[in-house]
N, C-alpha and C positions, 0 to 999 in steps of 0.2 A: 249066499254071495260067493262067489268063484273067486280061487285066488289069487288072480290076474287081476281083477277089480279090488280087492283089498290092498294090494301092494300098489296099485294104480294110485286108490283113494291115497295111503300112507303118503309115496312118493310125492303127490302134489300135495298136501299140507304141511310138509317138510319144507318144501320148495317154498307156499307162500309165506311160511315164516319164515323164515331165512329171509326172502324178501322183503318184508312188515322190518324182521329185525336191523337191517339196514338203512333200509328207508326212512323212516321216522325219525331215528338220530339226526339224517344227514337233511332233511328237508325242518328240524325246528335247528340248526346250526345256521341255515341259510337264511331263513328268515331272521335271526336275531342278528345275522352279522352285516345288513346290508347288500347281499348279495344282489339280492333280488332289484335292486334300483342298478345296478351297475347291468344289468341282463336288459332291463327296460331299456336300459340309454342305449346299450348297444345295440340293440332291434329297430329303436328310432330313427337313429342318426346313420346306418350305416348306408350307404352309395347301392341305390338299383342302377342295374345295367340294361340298357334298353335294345331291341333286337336281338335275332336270335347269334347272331358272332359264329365262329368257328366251333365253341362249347356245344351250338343247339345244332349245329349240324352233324356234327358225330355223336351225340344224339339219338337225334332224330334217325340216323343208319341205324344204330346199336337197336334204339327197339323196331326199324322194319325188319332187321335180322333175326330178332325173337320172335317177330309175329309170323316171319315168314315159315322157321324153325318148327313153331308149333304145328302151322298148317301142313309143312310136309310133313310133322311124323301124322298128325292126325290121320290126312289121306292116305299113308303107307300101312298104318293097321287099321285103317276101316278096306282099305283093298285086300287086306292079307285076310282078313275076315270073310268075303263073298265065299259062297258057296263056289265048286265049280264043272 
């Protein structure tokens, strides 16, 4: 085993602990205090808004601007790529 993949291996089981070690506390705290019904009711009751508004149109820009973004670098290194 390479030691790139050792330190690899180490550093994420570090990490999931650390995360296990947070976690568990904070989700049996949530269950015993209620939380969990006050989340419900707020997901139930809360107000949809219907049609897209001013929100879905800027938007809707923001990701033609990343799709478009993508496609010109895409086409700019597959051109810079040809042979010539």
């Amino acid at each position: 085993m390479s030691a790139v993949a050792k330190w690899w291996s180490r550093l994420s089981a570090a990490v999931f602990g650390a995360t296990l070690t947070l976690v568990v506390p904070v989700h049996a705290w949530a269950t015993s205090n209620g939380v969990a019904d006050v989340a419900t009711e707020a997901v139930r009751y809360r107000r949809r808004r219907t049609g897209f508004g001013f929100v879905g149109i800027v938007g809707g820009l923001c990701c033609l601007f990343v799709v478009g973004a993508i496609v010109l670098v895409f086409l700019l290194v597959r051109r810079s790529r040809r042979p010539k």
